[in-house]
C-alpha positions in Angstrom: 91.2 156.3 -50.8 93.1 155.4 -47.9 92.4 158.0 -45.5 88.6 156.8 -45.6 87.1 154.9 -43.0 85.3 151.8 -43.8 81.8 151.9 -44.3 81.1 149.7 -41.0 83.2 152.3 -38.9 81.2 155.0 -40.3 77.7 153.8 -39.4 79.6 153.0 -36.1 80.1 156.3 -35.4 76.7 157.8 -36.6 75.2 155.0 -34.2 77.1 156.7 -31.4 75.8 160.2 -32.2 72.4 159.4 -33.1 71.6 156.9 -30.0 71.6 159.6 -27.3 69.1 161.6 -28.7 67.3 158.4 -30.0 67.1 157.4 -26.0 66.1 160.4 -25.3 62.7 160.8 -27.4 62.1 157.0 -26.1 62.3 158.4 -22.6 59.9 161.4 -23.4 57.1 159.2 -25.2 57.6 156.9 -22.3 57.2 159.9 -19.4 54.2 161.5 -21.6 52.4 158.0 -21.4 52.8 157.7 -17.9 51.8 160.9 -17.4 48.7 160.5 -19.7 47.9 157.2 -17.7 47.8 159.1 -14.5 45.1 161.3 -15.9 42.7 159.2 -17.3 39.7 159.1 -15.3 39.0 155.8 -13.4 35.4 156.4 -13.3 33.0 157.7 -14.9 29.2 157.7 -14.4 26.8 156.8 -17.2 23.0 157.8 -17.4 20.5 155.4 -18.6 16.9 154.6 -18.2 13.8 152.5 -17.2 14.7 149.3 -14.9 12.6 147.1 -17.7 14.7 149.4 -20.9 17.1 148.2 -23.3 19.8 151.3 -22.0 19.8 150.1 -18.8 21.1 146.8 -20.2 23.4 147.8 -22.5 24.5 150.0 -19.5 25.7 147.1 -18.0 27.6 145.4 -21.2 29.5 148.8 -21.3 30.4 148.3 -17.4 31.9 145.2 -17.8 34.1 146.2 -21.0 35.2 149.2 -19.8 36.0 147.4 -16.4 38.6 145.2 -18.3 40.5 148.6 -19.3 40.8 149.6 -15.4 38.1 152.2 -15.5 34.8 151.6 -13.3 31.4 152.8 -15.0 28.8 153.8 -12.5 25.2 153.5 -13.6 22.3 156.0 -12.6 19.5 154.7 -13.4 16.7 157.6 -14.8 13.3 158.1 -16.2 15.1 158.4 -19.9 16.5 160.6 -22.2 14.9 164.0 -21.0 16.1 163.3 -17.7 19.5 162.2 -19.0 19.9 165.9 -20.8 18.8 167.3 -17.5 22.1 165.6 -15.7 24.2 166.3 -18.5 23.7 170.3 -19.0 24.6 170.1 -14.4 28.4 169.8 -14.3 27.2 169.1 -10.3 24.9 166.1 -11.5 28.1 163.5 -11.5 27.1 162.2 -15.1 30.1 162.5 -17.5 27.8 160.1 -20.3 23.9 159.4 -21.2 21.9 157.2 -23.3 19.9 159.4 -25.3 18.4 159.5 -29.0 17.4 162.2 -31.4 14.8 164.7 -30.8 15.2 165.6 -27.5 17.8 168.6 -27.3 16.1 171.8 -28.4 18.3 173.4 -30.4 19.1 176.4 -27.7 20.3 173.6 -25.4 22.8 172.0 -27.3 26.1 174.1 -26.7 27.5 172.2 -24.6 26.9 169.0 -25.3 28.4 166.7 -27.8 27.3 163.1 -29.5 30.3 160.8 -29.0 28.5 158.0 -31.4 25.2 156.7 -32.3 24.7 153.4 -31.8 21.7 151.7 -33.5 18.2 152.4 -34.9 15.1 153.3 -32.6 12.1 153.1 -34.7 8.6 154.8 -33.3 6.0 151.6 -32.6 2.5 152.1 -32.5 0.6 149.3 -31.3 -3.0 149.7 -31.5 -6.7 147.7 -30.8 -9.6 147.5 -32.7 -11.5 146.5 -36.0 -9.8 149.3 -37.8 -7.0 149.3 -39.7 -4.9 153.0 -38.9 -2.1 154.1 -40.9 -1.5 157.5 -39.4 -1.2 159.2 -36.4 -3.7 161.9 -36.8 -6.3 158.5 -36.6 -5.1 158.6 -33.2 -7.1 161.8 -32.6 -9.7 161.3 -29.8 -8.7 157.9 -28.5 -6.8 157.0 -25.2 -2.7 157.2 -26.2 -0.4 155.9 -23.8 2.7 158.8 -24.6 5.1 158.1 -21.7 5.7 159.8 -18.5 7.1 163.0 -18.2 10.9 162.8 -18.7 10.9 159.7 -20.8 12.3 159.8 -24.4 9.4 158.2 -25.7 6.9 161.5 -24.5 9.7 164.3 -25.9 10.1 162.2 -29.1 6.6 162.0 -29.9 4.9 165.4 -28.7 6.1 167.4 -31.8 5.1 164.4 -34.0 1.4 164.0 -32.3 1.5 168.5 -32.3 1.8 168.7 -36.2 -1.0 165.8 -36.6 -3.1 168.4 -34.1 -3.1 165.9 -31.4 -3.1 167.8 -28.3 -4.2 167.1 -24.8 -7.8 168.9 -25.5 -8.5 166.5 -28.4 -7.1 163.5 -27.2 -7.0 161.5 -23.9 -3.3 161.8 -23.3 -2.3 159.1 -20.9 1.2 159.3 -19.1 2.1 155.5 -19.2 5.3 154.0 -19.9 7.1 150.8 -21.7 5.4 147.8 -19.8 3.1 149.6 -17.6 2.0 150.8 -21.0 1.2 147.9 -22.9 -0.1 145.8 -20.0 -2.8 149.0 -19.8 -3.3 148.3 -23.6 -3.9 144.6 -23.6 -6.8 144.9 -20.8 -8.3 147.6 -22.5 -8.0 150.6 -20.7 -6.1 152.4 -23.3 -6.8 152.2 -27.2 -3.2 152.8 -27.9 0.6 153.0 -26.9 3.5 154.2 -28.3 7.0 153.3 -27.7 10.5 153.8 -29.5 13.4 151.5 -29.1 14.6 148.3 -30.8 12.9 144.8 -31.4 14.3 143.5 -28.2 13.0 146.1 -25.9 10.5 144.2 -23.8 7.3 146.3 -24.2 7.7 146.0 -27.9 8.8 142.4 -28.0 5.8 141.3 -26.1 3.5 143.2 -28.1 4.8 141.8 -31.2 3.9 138.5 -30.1 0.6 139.5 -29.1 -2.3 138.5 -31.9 -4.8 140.7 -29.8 -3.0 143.9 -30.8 -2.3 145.7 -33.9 1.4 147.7 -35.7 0.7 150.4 -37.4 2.3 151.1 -40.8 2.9 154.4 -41.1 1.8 155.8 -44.2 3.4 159.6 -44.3 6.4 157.6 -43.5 8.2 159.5 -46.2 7.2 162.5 -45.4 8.6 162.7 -41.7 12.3 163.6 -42.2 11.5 166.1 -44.5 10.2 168.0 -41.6 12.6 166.4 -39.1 15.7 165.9 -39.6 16.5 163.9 -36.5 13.9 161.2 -38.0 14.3 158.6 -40.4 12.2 156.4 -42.5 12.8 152.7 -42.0 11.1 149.3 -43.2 10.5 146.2 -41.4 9.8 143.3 -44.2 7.3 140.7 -43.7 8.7 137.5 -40.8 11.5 140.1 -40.1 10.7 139.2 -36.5 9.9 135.2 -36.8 9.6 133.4 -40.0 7.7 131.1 -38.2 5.1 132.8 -37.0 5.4 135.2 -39.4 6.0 138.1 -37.2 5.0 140.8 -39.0 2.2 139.4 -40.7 3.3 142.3 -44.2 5.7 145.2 -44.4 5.7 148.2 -41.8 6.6 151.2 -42.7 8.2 152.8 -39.6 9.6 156.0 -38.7 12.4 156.5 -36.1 15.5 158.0 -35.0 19.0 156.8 -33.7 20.2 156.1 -30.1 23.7 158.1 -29.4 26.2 158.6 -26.2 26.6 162.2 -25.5 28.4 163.7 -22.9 29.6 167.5 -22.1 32.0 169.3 -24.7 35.2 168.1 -21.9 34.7 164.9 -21.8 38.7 163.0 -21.7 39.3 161.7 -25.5 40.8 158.8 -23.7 37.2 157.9 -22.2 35.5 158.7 -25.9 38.1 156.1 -27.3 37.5 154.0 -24.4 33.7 153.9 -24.9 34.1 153.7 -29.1 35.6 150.7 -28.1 33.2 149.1 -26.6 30.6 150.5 -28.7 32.1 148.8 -31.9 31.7 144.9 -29.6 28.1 145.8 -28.8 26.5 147.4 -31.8 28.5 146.3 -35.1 26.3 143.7 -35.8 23.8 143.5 -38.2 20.0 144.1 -36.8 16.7 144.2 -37.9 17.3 147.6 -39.2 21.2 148.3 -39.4 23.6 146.5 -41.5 26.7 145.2 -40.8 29.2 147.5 -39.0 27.1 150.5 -39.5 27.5 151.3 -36.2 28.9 153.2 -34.2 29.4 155.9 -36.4 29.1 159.5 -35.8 26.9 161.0 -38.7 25.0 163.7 -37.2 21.5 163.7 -35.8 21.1 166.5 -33.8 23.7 167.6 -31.9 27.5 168.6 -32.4 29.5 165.7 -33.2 32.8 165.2 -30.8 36.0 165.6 -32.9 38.1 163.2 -30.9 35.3 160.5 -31.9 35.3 161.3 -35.3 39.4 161.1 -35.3 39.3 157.8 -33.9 36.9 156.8 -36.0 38.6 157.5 -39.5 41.8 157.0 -38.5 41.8 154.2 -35.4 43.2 155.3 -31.7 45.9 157.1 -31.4 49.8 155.7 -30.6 49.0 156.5 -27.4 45.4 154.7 -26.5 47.3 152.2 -28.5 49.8 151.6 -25.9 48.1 152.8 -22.6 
């Protein structure tokens, strides 16, 4: 009809009305990202371990990543996991994240902390001399057992194990040694046995693998572990997992362990959690002795409440926002 306009007038005109308000959602997105960037926190501080531990390395991998995105890690150094929940549960401690793995927040202590991610397996190791062949830990009754120090994840982790085996400190010689002081007590002889958790590469448990003098046990009960706790899984280390060449270990070992996680307090910024998800995914996708490809980081639970923003970013990738920031 001729009093309508063309087509190319009309979407004209819509173009005029519809711009303004188009502008002006572009400015709001724009201000609430600049306002969102002026709120992340800079720094953070992350709790780790042991000088001679594998989380005070990875603690500085996730210091230089996280550096690229502008925010500076600060790393306190600890005696291990116990300590780490210690500076956790004081908002005054400084520590917004810690390195720690399952089994070491009782179950009254864990209100207000939350798992961002676990990262990777830590299997229980326990390296033993002698002419016997042992295959579970109540054989450890009576002997000299290196258990950690107090405060180190290895001693929390393993009391409640050694308790339902009846292994006490009345029955057994108890002996507060850690990592390598541990094993270097163990190769002279002045302990019968050691215990450690953490992965392959951890240097107590990398040098003892390579040592002919000393002995893995294969757990036997490994089964029957997490069906007492749940924190604890049952894991296999196939024969030359280690070398093929040297045939490192000699059969299978039946292991038991647990995972290592980042937790922080409940208010931790969900920019930091994507941040540190992030960086998680470039250390710890790759497939180990124990975890497959890109099973980690993932946040199926161990022990403790599992942070929501991690989950989110997890299923569904990072936000617009973290996107963009």
């Amino acid at each position: 009809m001729r009093g309508d306009k063309p087509n190319w007038k009309r979407s004209r005109e819509t173009l005029r009305r519809v711009w303004p308000a188009a502008a002006l959602l572009v400015a709001v997105a724009l201000a609430g990202a600049w306002f969102l960037q002026g709120t992340i926190p800079r720094h953070i501080v992350l709790a780790s371990g042991l000088q001679d531990g594998l989380y005070h390395q990875y603690a500085q991998r996730y210091k230089e990543i996280l550096a690229r995105e502008g925010v500076t890690v600060e790393e306190r150094m600890t005696g291990g996991a116990e300590e780490n929940e210690q500076l956790l549960h004081d908002p005054k401690s400084g520590v917004d994240v810690a390195f720690m793995h399952g089994g070491i927040v009782r179950p009254q202590e864990r209100s207000d902390l939350t798992m961002l991610m676990t990262l990777y397996y830590e299997p229980l190791w326990v390296f033993y001399r002698g002419s016997a062949t042992l295959t579970q830990l109540d054989e450890l009754r009576a002997k000299r057992v290196a258990i950690g120090s107090p405060g180190s994840g290895i001693r929390d982790f393993v009391e409640p194990l050694l308790a339902v085996n009846d292994i006490t400190s009345s029955n057994t010689h108890l002996v507060p040694l850690v990592n390598l002081e541990a094993l270097h007590a163990l190769q002279r002889g002045e302990i019968d046995a050691a215990l450690f958790i953490g992965q392959v590469p951890f240097p107590a448990v990398w040098e003892a693998l390579h040592d002919p003098s000393l002995k893995l046990m294969s757990v036997e009960r490994a089964d029957a572990y997490p069906r007492r706790f749940t924190y604890i899984k049952k894991l296999t280390l196939p024969l030359g997992t280690v070398d093929f060449a040297l045939r490192i270990p000699a059969q299978e070992v039946k292991l038991i362990g647990t995972k290592a996680m980042l937790v922080a307090r409940d208010d931790l910024s969900p920019a930091i959690t994507n941040l540190l998800l992030d960086a998680a995914h470039e250390l710890h996708s790759q497939q180990g002795y124990f975890a497959g490809l890109d099973e980690f980081p993932n946040t199926a639970p161990v022990d403790l409440p599992v942070s929501e923003d991690a989950s989110r970013h997890l299923r569904f990738g990072p936000s617009f926002l973290h996107r963009y920031l």
